[in-house]
C-alpha positions in Angstrom: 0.0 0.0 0.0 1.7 3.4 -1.0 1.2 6.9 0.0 -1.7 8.8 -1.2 -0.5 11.8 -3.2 -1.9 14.6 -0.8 0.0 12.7 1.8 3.3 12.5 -0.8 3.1 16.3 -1.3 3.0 17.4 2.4 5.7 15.2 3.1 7.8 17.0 -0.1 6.8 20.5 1.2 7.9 19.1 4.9 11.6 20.6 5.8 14.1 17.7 6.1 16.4 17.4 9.3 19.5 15.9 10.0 21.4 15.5 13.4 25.1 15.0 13.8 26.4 13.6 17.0 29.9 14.0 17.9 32.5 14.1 20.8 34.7 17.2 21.2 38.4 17.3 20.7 39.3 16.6 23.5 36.6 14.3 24.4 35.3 15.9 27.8 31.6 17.0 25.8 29.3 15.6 23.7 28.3 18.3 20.4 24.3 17.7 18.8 24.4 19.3 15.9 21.0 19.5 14.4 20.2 21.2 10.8 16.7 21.7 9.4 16.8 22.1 5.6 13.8 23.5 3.9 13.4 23.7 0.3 10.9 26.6 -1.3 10.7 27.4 -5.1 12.4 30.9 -6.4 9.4 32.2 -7.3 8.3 31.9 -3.5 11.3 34.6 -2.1 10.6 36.9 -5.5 7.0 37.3 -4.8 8.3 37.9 -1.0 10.9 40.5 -2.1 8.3 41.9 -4.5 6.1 42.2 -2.0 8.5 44.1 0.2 9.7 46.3 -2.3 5.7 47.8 -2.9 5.9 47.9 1.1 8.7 50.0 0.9 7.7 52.4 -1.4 4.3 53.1 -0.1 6.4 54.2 3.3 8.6 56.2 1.6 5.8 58.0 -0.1 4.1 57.9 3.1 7.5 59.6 4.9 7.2 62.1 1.8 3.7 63.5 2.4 4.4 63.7 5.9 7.5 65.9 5.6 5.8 68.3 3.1 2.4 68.5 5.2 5.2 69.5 8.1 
């Protein structure tokens, strides 16, 4: 019996995680190292930075108005 393929995609869009364990040079401490890796498409961060660009801009015109009403 497989996976469905709603279940197949949340487990693709899930953010993978691996742990190191190690001993430290001189052996007196024990070093957990864990790393989450999460994977997003490019067009995910450019509509985020696309997003924050219009943000910006409507502040700065905002900071504008301000100024000259002052």
């Amino acid at each position: 019996m497989g996976l469905t393929n709603k279940k197949e995609e949340q487990l693709r869009q899930m953010p993978l995680i691996k742990n190191k364990i190690s001993k430290s040079k001189d052996g007196r401490f024990l070093i957990h190292r864990t790393e989450l890796i999460n994977i997003k498409p490019m067009a995910y961060y450019e509509a985020i930075l696309k997003n924050n660009e219009q943000i910006l801009e409507e502040t700065d015109e905002d900071l504008k108005t301000l100024v000259e009403q002052n």
